[in-house]
TORKOL-4160 file (C-alpha; in steps of 0.2 Angstrom, whole numbers, padded with zeros to 4 digits, m for minus):
419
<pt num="1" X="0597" Y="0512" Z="0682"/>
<pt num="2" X="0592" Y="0531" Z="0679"/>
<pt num="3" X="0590" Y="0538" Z="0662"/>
<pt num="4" X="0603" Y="0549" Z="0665"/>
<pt num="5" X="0614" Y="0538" Z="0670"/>
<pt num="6" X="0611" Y="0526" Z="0653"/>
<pt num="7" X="0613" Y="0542" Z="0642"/>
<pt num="8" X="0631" Y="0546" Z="0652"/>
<pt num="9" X="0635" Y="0528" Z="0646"/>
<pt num="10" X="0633" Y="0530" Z="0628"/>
<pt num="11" X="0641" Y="0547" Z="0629"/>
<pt num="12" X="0656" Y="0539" Z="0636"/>
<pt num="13" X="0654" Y="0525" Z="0622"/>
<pt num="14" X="0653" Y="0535" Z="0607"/>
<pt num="15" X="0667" Y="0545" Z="0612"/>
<pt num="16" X="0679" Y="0531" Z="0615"/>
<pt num="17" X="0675" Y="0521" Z="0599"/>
<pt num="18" X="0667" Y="0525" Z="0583"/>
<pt num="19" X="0653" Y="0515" Z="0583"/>
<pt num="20" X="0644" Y="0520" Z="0569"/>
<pt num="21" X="0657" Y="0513" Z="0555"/>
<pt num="22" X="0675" Y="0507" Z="0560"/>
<pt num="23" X="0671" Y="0497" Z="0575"/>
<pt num="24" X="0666" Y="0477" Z="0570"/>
<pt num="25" X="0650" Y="0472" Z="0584"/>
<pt num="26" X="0663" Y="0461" Z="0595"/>
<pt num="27" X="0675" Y="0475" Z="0596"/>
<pt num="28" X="0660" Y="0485" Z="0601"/>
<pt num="29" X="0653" Y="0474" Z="0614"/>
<pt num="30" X="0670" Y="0474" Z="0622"/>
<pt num="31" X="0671" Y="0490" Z="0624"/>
<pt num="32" X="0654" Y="0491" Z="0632"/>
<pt num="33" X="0657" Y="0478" Z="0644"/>
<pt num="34" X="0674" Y="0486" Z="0649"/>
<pt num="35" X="0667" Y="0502" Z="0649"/>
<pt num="36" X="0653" Y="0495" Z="0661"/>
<pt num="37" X="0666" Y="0486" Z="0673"/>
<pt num="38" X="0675" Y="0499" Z="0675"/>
<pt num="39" X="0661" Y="0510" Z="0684"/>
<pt num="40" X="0660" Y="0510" Z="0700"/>
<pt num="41" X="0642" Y="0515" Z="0700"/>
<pt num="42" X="0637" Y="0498" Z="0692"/>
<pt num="43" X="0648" Y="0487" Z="0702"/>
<pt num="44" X="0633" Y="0483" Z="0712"/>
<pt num="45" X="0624" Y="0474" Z="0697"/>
<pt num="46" X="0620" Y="0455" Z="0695"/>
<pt num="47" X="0629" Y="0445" Z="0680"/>
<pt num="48" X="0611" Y="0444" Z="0674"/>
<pt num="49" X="0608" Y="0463" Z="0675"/>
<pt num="50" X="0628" Y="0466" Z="0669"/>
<pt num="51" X="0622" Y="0456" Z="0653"/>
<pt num="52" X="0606" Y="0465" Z="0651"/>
<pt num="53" X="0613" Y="0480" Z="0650"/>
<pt num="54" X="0626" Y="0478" Z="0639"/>
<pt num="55" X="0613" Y="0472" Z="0629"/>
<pt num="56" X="0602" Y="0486" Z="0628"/>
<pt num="57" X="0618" Y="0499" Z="0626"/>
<pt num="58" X="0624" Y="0487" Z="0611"/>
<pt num="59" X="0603" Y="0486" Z="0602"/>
<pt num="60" X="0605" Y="0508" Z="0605"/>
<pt num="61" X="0622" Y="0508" Z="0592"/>
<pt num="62" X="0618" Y="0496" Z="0580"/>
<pt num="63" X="0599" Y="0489" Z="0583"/>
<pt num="64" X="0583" Y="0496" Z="0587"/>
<pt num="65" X="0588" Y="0503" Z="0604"/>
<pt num="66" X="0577" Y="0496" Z="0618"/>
<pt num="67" X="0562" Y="0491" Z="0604"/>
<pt num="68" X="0576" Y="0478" Z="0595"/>
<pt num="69" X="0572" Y="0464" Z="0612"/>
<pt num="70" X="0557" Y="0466" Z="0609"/>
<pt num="71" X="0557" Y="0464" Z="0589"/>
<pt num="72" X="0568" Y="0449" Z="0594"/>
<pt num="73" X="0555" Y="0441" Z="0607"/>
<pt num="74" X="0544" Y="0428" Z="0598"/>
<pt num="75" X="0532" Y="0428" Z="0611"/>
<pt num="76" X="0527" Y="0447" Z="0607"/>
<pt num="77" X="0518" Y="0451" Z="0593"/>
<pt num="78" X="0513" Y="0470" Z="0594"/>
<pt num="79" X="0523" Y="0484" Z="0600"/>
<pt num="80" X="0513" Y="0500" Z="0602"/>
<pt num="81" X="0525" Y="0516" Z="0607"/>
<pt num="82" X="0515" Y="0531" Z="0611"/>
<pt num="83" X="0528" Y="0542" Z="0616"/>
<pt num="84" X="0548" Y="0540" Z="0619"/>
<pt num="85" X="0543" Y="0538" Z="0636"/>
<pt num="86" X="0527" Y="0524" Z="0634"/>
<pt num="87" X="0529" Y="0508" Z="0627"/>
<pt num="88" X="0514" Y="0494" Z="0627"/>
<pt num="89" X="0517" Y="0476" Z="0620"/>
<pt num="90" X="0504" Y="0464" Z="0615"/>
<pt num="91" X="0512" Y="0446" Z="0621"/>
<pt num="92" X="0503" Y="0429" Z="0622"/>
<pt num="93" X="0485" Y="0442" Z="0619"/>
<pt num="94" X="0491" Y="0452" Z="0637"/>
<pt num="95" X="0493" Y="0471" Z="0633"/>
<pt num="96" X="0505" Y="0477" Z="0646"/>
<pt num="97" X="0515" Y="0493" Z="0647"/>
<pt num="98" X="0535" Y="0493" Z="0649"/>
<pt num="99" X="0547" Y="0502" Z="0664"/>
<pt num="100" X="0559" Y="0507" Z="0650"/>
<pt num="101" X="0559" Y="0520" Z="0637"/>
<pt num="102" X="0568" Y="0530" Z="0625"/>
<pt num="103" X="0580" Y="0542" Z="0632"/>
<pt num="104" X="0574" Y="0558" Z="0622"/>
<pt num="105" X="0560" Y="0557" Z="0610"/>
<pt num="106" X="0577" Y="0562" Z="0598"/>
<pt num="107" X="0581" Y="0546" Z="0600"/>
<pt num="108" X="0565" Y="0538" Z="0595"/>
<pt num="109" X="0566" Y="0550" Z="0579"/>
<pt num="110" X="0582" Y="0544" Z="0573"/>
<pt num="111" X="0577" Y="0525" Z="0576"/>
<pt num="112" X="0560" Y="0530" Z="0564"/>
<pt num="113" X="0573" Y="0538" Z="0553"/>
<pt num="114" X="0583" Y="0521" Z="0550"/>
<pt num="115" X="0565" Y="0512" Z="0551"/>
<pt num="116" X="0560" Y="0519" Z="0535"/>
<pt num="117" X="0574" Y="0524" Z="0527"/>
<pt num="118" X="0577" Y="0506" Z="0523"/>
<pt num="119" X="0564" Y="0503" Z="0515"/>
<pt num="120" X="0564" Y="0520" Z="0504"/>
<pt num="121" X="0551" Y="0530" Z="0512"/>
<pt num="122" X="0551" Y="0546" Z="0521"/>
<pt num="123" X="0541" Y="0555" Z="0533"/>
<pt num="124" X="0543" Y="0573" Z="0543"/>
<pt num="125" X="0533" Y="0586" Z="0548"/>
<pt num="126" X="0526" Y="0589" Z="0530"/>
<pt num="127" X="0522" Y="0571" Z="0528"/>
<pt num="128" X="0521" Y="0565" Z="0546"/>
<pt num="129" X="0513" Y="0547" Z="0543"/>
<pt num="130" X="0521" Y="0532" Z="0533"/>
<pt num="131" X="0520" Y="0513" Z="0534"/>
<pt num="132" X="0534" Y="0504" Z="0533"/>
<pt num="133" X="0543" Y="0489" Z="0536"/>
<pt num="134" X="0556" Y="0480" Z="0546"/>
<pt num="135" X="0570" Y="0467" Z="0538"/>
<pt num="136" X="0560" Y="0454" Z="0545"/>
<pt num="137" X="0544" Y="0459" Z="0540"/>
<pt num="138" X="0537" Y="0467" Z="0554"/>
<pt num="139" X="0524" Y="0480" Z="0549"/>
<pt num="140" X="0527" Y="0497" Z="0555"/>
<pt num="141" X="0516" Y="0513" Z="0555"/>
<pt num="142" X="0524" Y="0531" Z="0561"/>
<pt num="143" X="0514" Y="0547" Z="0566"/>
<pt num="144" X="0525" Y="0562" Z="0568"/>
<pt num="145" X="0520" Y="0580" Z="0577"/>
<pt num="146" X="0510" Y="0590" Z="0573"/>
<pt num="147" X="0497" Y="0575" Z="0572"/>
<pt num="148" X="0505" Y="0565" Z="0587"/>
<pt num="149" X="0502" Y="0578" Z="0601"/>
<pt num="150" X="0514" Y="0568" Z="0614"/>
<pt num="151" X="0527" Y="0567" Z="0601"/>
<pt num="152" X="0532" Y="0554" Z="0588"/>
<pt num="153" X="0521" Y="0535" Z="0588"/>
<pt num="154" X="0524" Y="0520" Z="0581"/>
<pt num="155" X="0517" Y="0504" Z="0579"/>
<pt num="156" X="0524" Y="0488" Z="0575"/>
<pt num="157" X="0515" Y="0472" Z="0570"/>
<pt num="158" X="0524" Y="0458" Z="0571"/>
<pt num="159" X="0524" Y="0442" Z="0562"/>
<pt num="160" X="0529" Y="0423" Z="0563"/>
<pt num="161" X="0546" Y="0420" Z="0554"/>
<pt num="162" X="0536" Y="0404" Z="0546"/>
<pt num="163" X="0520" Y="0407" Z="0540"/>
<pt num="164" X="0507" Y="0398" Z="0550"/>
<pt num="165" X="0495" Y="0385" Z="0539"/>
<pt num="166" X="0479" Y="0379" Z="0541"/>
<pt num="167" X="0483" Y="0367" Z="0551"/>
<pt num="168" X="0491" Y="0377" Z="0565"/>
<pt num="169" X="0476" Y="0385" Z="0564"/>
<pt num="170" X="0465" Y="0372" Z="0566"/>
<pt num="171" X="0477" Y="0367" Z="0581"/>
<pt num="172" X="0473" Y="0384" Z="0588"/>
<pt num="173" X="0455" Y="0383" Z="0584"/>
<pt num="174" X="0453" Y="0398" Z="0574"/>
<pt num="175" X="0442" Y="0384" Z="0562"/>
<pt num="176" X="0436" Y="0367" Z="0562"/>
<pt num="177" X="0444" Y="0355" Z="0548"/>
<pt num="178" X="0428" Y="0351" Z="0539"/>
<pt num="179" X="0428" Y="0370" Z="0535"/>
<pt num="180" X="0447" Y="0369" Z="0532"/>
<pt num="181" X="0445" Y="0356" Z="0520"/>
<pt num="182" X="0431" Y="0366" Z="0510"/>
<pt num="183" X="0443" Y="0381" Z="0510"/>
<pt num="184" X="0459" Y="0369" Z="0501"/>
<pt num="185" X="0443" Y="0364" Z="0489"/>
<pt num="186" X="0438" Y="0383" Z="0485"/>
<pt num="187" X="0454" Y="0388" Z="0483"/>
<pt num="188" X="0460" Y="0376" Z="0475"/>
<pt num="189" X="0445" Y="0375" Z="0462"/>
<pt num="190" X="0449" Y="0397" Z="0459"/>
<pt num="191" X="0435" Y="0403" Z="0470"/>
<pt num="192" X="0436" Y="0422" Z="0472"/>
<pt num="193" X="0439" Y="0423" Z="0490"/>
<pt num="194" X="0438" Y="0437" Z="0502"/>
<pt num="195" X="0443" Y="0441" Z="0521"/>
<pt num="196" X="0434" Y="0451" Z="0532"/>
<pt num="197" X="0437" Y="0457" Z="0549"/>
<pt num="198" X="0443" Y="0470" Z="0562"/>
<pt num="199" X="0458" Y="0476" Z="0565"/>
<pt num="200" X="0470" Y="0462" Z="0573"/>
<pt num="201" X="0460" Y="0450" Z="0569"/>
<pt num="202" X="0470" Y="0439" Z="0559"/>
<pt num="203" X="0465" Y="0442" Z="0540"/>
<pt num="204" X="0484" Y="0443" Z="0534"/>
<pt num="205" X="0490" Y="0427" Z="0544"/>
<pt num="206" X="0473" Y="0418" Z="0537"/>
<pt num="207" X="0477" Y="0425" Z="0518"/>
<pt num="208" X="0494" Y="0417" Z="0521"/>
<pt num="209" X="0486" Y="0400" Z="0525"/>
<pt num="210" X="0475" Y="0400" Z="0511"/>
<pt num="211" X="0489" Y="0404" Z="0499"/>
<pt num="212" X="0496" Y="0386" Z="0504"/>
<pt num="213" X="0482" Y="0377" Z="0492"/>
<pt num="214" X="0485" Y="0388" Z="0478"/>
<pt num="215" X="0496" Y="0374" Z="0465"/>
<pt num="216" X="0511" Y="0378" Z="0462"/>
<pt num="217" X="0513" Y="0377" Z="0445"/>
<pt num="218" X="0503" Y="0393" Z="0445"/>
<pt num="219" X="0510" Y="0413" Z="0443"/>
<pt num="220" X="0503" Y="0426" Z="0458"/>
<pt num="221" X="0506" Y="0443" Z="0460"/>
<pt num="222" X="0503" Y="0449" Z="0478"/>
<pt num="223" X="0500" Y="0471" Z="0478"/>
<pt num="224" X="0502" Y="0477" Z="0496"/>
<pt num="225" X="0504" Y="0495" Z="0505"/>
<pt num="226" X="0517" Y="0488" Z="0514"/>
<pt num="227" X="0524" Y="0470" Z="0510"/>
<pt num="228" X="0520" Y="0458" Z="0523"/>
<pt num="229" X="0512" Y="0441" Z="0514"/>
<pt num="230" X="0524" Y="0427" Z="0517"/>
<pt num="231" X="0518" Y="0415" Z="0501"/>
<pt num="232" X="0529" Y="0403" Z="0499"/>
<pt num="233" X="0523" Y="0387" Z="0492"/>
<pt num="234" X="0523" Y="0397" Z="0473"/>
<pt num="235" X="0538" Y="0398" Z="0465"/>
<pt num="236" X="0532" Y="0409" Z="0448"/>
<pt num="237" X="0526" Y="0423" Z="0462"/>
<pt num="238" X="0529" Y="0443" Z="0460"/>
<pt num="239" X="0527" Y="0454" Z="0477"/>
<pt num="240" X="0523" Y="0472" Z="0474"/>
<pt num="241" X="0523" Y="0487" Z="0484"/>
<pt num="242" X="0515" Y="0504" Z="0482"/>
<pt num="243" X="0529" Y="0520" Z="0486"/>
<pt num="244" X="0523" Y="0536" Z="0494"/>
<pt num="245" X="0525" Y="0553" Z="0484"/>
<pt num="246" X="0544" Y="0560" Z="0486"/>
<pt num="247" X="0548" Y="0576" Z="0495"/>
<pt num="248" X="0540" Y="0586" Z="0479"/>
<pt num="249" X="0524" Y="0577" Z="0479"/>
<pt num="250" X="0527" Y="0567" Z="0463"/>
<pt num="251" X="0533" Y="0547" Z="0462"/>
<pt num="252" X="0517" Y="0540" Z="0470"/>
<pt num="253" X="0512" Y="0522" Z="0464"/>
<pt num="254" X="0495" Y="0518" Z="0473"/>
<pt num="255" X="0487" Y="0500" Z="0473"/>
<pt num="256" X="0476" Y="0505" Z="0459"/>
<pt num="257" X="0492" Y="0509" Z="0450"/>
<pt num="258" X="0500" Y="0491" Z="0454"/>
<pt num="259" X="0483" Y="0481" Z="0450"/>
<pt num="260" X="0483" Y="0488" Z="0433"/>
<pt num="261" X="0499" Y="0484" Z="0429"/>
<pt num="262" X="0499" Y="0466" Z="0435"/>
<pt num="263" X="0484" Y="0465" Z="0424"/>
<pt num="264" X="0498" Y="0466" Z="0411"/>
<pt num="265" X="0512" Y="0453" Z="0420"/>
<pt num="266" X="0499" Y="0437" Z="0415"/>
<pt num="267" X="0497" Y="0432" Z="0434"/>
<pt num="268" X="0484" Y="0416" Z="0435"/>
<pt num="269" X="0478" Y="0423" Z="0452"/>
<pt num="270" X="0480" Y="0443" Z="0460"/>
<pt num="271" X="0482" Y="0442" Z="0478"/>
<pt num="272" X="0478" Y="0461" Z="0485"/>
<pt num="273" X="0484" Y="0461" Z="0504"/>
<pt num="274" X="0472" Y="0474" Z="0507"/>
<pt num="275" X="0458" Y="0484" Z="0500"/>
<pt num="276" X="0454" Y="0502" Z="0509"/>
<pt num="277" X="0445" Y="0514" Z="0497"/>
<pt num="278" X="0444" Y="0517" Z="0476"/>
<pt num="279" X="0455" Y="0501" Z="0474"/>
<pt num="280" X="0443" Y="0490" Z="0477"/>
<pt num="281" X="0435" Y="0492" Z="0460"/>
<pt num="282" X="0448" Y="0488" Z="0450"/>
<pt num="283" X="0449" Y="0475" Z="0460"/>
<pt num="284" X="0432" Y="0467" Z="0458"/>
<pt num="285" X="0436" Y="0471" Z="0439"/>
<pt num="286" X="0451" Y="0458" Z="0440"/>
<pt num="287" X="0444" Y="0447" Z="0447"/>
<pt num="288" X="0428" Y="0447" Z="0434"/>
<pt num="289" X="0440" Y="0448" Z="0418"/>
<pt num="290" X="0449" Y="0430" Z="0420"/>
<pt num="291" X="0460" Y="0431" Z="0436"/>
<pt num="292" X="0449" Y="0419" Z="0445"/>
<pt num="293" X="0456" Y="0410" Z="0462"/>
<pt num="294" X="0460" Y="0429" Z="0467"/>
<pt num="295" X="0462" Y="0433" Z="0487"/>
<pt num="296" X="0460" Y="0450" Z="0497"/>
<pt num="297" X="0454" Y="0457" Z="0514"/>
<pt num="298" X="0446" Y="0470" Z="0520"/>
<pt num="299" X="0438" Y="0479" Z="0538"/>
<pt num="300" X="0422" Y="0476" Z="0541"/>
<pt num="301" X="0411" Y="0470" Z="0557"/>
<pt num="302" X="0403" Y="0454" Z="0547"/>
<pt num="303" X="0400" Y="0446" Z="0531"/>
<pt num="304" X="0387" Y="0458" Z="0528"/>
<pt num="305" X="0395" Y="0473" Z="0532"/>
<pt num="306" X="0409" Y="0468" Z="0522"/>
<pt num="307" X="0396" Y="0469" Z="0506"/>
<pt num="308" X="0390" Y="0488" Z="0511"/>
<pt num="309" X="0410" Y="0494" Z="0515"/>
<pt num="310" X="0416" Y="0484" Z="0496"/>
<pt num="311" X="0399" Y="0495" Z="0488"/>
<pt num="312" X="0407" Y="0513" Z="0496"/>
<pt num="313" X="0423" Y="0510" Z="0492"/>
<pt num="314" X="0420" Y="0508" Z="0475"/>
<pt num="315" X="0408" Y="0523" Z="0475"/>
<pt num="316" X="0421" Y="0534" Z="0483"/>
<pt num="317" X="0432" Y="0533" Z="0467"/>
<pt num="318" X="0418" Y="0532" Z="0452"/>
<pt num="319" X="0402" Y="0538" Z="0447"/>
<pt num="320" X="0393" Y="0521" Z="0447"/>
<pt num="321" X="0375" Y="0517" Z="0450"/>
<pt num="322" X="0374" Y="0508" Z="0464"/>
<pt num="323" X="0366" Y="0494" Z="0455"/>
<pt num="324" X="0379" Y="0493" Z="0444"/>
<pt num="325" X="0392" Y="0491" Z="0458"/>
<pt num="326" X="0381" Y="0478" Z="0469"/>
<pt num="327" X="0382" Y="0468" Z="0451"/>
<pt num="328" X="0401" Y="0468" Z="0451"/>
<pt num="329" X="0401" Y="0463" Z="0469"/>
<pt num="330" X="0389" Y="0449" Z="0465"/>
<pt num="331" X="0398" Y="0442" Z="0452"/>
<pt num="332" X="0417" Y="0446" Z="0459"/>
<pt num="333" X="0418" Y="0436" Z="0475"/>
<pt num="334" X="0411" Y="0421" Z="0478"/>
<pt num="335" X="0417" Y="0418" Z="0496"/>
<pt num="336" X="0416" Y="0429" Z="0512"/>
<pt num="337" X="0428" Y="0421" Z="0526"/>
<pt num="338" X="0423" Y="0434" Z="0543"/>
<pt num="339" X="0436" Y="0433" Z="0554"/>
<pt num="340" X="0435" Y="0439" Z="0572"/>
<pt num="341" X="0443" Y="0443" Z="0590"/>
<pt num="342" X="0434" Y="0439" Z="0604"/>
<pt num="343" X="0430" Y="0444" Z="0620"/>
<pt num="344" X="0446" Y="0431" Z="0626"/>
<pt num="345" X="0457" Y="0437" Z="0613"/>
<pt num="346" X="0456" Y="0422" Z="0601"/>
<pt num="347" X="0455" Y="0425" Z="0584"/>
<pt num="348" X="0441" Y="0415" Z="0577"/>
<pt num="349" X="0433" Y="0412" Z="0561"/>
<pt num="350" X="0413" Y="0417" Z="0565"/>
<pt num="351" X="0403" Y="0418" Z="0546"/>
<pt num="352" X="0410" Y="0408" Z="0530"/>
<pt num="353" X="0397" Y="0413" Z="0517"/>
<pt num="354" X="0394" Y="0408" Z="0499"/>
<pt num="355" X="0390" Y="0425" Z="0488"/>
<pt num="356" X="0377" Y="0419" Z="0476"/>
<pt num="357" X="0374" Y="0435" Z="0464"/>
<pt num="358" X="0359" Y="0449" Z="0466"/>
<pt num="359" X="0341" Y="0446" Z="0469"/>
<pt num="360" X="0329" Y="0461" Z="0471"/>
<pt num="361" X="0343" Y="0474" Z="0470"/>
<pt num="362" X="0354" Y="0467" Z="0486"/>
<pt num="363" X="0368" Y="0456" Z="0484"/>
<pt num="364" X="0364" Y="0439" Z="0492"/>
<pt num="365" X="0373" Y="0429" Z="0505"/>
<pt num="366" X="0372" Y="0410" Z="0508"/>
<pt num="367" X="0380" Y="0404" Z="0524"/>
<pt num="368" X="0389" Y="0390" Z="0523"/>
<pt num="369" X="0397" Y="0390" Z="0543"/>
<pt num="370" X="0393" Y="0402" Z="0557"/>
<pt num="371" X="0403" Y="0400" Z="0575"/>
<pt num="372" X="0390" Y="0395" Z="0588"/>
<pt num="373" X="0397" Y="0400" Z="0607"/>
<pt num="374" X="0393" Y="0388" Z="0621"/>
<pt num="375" X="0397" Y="0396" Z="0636"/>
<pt num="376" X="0417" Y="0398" Z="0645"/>
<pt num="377" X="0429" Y="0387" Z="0654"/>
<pt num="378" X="0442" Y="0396" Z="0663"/>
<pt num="379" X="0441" Y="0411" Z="0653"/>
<pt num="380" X="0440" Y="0405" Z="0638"/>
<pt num="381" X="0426" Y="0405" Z="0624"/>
<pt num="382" X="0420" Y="0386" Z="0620"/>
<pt num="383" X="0412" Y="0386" Z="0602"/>
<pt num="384" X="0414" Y="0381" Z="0586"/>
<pt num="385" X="0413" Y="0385" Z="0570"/>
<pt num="386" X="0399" Y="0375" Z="0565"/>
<pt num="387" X="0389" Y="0371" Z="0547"/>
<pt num="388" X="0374" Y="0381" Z="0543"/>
<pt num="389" X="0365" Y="0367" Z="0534"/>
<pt num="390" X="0363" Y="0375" Z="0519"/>
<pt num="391" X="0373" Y="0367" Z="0501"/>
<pt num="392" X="0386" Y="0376" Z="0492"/>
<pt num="393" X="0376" Y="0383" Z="0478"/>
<pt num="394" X="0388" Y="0388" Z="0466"/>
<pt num="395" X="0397" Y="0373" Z="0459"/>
<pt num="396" X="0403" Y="0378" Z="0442"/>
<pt num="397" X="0419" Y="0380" Z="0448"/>
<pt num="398" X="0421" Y="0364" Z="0457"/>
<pt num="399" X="0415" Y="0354" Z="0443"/>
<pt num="400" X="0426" Y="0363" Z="0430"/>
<pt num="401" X="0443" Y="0357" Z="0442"/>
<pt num="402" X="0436" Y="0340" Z="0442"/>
<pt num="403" X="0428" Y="0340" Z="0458"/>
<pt num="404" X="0413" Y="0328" Z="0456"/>
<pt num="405" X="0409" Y="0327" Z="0471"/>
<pt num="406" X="0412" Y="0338" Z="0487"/>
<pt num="407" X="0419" Y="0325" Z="0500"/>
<pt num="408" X="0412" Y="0335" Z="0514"/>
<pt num="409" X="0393" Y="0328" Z="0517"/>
<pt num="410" X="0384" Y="0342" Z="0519"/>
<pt num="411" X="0394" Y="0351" Z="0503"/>
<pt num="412" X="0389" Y="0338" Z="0490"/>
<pt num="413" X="0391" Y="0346" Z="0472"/>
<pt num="414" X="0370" Y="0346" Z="0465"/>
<pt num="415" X="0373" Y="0353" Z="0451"/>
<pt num="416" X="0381" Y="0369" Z="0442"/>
<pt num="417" X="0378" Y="0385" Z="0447"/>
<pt num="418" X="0385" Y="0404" Z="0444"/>
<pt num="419" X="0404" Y="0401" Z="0434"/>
């Protein structure tokens, strides 16, 4: 069916009913179906196709328009739209573009408008990019023109509606269970961990996870851009959000803004969804005044990189020697989990490595597991996420929750290290 033809429809709709307030949905999809029985046009339609389309004309009133099958499809986890005209999914790791589109990239601004107008935000010509959120969580982020030459983009990530543990990751092999099990241990015991990785590659589902081991009895505030953590084994837990600057340019909360205040709402651990620039020291400072067991992630191509991006962040927003900054690293984290996607499009945990403090100006690393690849069977990497060998170092922590010895052989507690 034409575009043309679909835009006539809801012409004829909207100007039989009015769908926008005084109409319930079954009244609504009455009239669409009449109104589609009735043409002689469409008479030539299958059941299926009949169904289909009263479908899509129904999502254009009162969903998402032809995005909202797609929102509904747990198979799809990314929806890239690059223009009212060009739509590409991500399903089951295949990228693939659609045969429909929005009737007018009109259209697609209203369904941006209704996007972020749930969730308080605004965005126009003056302010063309904003992230935002769906009711179900979905992660959205808009570019208007002037900077989205061929008209208004968004992207939406998508999540599962249950969060996945660490053992549907181990089922999907992202890690082994003997590193699985040292992560509940970490965790548990208030390591300072920190996710690393690309973009897709996983880090909020595997924060997520790792929230699973933290005891419930325990009070966590989570400080995101946009909200998309699903913790839900703490009862006692606060989810903050940071808000854009209003129309005027004033009412900006920024995630510096939220970590200091929940310095003040005694949480036991601060959970940070994401660190991206002059945030990250007060951060590191949290986590080094008393809120130990905190989580955060942030872009980075290993491990190591991960250590040089924390170190500009931080510089980008004070006047610190770099000494002095490498020290806060060094003694802020203790755990760098590297998450990657690989050439097959799993998501795979490649570098788990222990952060054991400064030695000759650079911050060291220990490496505790490393993924080791052995070759390819019908497309898809063979590997696994294999010890390094070397022990946990730093044992304080361990010891202090009661942990006398590490149940994982090659982990054995040996004796205390950095606190």
């Amino acid at each position: 069916m034409s575009d043309e033809l679909f835009r006539t429809l809801r012409s004829d709709i909207r100007a039989g009913l009015d769908v926008r307030s005084s109409v319930g949905d079954e009244e609504l999809i009455t009239h669409i179906e009449r109104t589609i029985f009735d043409r002689e046009e469409l008479k030539s339609l299958t059941a299926h196709e009949k169904h289909a389309l009263v479908r899509r004309l129904f999502d254009s009133f009162r969903g998402l328009d032809v995005l909202q099958p797609l929102v509904d499809n747990p198979a799809i986890s990314e929806i890239m739209v690059n223009s009212y005209r060009e739509i590409f999914v991500e399903e089951e790791g295949e990228i693939r573009r659609l045969p429909e589109g929005f009737e007018s990239a009109a259209r697609l601004e209203d369904i941006i408008q209704v996007i972020v107008s749930d969730v308080n935000r605004v965005v126009n010509e003056s302010s063309p990019i904003v992230d935002a959120r769906l009711r179900n969580g979905s992660r959205v982020n808009v570019v208007l023109p002037p900077v989205a030459l061929k008209g208004p983009a968004m992207t939406i990530r998508k999540f599962p509606d249950s969060p996945m543990t660490m053992e549907d990751l181990v089922r999907r092999e992202t890690l082994g269970e003997e590193a699985a099990e040292l992560l509940r241990l970490l965790v548990a015991a208030k390591y300072n961990l920190f996710i690393s990785g690309g973009t897709g590659s996983g880090k909020t589902t595997f924060l997520n996870a790792l929230s699973q081991f933290i005891p419930p009895e325990e009070r966590v505030v989570t400080i995101e851009d946009s909200a998309e953590l699903q913790i839900v084994t703490v009862p006692n837990l606060v989810s903050l959000e940071t808000r854009n600057a209003n129309t005027e340019g004033k009412g900006e909360i920024t995630i510096r803004d939220l970590i200091r205040s929940s310095l003040r709402m005694r949480p036991n651990r601060i959970v940070v969804g994401e660190v991206r620039g002059a945030e990250a020291l007060d951060m590191l400072q949290a986590m080094n005044t008393g809120h130990e067991g905190s989580l955060s992630s942030g872009h980075s191509n290993s491990a190591r990189d991960m250590l040089s991006r924390l170190e500009t962040m931080v510089l980008s927003g004070a006047e610190l020697p770099v000494q002095v900054v490498r020290q806060q690293i060094g003694s802020a984290i203790d755990i760098i989990i590297h998450l990657a996607r690989l050439r097959d499009r799993t998501r795979r945990v490649v570098e788990i490595c222990e952060v054991t403090g400064m030695a000759e100006g650079e911050v060291q690393l220990n490496p505790l597991f490393e993924f080791r690849e052995d070759g390819e069977n019908k497309g898809r990497i063979k590997g696994v996420l294999a010890p390094c060998g070397n022990p946990l170092k730093n044992t304080a922590k361990l010891e202090m929750a009661g942990v006398r010895k590490n149940p994982l052989k090659r982990f054995e507690v040996t004796g205390a290290g950095r606190g």
